[in-house]
LUMVEX-858642 format. One record per residue (C-alpha): y, x, z; residue in one letter; residue number from 1. Coordinates in nm, 4 decimals. Example, Ala and Ser with C-alpha at 12.3 -4.5 7.8 and 13.67 -1.06 7.14 Angstrom:
! LUMVEX-858642
[[-0.4500,1.2300,0.7800],a,1]
[[-0.1060,1.3670,0.7140],s,2]
***
This chain:
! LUMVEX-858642
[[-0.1895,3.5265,-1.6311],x,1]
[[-0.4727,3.3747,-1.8559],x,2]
[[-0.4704,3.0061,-1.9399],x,3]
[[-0.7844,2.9230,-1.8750],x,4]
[[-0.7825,3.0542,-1.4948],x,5]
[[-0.4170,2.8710,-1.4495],x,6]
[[-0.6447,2.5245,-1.5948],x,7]
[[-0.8663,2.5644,-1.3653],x,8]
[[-0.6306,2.6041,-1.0680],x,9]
[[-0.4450,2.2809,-1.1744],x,10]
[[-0.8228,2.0743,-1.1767],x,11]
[[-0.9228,2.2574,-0.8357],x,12]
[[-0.6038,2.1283,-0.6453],x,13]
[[-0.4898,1.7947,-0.5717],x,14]
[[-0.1535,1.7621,-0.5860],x,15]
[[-0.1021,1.7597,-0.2201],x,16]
[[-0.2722,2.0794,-0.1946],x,17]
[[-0.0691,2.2282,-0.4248],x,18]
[[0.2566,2.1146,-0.2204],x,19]
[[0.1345,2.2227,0.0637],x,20]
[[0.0472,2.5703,-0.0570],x,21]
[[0.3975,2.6245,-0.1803],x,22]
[[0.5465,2.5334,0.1332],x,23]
[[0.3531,2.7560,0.2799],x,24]
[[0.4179,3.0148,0.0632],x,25]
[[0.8017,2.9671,0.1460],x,26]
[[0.7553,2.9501,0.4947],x,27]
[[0.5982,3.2795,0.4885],x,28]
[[0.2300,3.2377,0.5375],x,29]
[[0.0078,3.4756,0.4176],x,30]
[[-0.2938,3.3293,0.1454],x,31]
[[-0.5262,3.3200,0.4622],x,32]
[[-0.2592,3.0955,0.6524],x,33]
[[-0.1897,2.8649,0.3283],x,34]
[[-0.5186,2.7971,0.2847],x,35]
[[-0.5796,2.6446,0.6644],x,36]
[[-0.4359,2.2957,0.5331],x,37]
[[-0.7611,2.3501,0.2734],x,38]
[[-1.1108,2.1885,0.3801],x,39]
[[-1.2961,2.4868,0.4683],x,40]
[[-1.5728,2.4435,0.1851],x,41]
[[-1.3228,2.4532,-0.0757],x,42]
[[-1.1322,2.7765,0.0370],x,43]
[[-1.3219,3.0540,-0.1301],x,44]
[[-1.3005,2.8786,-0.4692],x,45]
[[-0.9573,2.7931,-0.4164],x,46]
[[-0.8312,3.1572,-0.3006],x,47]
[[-1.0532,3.3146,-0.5855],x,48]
[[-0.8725,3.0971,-0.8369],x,49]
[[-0.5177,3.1793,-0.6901],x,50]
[[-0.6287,3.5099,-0.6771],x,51]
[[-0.7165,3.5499,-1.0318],x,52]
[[-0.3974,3.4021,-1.1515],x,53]
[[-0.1749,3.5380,-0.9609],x,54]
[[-0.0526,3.2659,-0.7731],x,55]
[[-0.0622,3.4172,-0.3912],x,56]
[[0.2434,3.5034,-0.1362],x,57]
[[0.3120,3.8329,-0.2647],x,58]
[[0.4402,3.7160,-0.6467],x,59]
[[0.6648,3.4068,-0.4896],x,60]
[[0.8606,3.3970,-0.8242],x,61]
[[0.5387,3.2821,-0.9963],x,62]
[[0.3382,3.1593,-0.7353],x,63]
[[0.5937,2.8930,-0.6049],x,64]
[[0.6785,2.7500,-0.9124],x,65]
[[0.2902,2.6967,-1.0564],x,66]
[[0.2185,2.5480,-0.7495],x,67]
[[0.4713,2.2387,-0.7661],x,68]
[[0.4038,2.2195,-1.1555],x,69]
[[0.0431,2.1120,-1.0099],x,70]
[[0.1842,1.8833,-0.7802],x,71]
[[0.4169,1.7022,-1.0177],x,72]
[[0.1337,1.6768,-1.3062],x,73]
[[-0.1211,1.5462,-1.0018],x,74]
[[0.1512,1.2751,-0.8709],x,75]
[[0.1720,1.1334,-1.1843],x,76]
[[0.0557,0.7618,-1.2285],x,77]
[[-0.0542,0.5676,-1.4949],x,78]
[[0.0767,0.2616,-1.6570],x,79]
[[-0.2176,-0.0298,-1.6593],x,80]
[[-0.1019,-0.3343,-1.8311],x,81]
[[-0.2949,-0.5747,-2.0228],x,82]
[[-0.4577,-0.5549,-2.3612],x,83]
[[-0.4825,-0.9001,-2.4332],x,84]
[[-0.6606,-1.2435,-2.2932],x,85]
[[-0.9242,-1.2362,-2.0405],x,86]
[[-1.2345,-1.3534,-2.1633],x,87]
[[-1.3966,-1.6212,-2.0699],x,88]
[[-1.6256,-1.7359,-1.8335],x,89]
[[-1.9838,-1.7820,-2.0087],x,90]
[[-2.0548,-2.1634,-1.9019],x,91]
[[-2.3645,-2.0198,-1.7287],x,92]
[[-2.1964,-1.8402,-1.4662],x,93]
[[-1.8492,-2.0582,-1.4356],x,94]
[[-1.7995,-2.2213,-1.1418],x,95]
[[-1.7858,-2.6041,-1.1365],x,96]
[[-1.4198,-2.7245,-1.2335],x,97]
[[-1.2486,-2.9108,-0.9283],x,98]
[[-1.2366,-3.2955,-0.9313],x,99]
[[-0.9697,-3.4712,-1.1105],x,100]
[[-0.6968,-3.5453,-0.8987],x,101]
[[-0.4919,-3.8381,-0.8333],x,102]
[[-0.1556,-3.9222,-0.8990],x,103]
[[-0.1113,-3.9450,-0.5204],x,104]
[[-0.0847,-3.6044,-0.3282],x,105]
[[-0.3367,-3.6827,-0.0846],x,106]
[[-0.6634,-3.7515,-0.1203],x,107]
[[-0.8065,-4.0262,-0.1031],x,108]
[[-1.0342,-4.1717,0.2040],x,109]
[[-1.3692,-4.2194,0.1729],x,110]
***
């Protein structure tokens, strides 16, 4: 298997592709049958790519197990937290601050 071929694969599929494919594969399906759950436009570079690294119905042992490595590296999700403060609001562009309010919780009649 070459490592650049196996990179490409995991870019080319999404990670639900790739679980699909390997359930597929288990259930039986031939590469033509797998790649049904493919959109069409997609399938010739897909099956190439399998193809070329090995990864089709009759090597299982191999095929199975790349497969859901793609699909766990594509599920995973990153961590977004903040860096620090917002910054603020140039006073060009900031909206107008609300009036002061009163110590009574409704407001007051005009």
């Amino acid at each position: 298997m070459n490592d650049e071929v196996l990179i490409r694969l995991g870019k080319l599929l999404t990670s639900s592709e790739a679980a699909q494919l390997a359930a597929r594969y288990a259930d039986g399906d031939t590469l033509t049958q797998a790649l049904h759950g493919i959109a069409l436009a997609r399938r010739p570079e897909i099956r190439a790519v399998l193809e070329a690294c090995g990864v089709v119905p009759t090597n299982l042992q191999v095929a199975i197990p790349v497969l859901r490595a793609v699909q766990g590296a594509g599920s995973r999700t990153t961590d977004i937290s903040r860096s620090g403060p917002c910054p603020a609001t140039s006073p060009t562009t900031a909206a107008s601050p609300p009036p002061p309010r009163t110590s009574c919780s409704r407001p007051e009649p005009r």
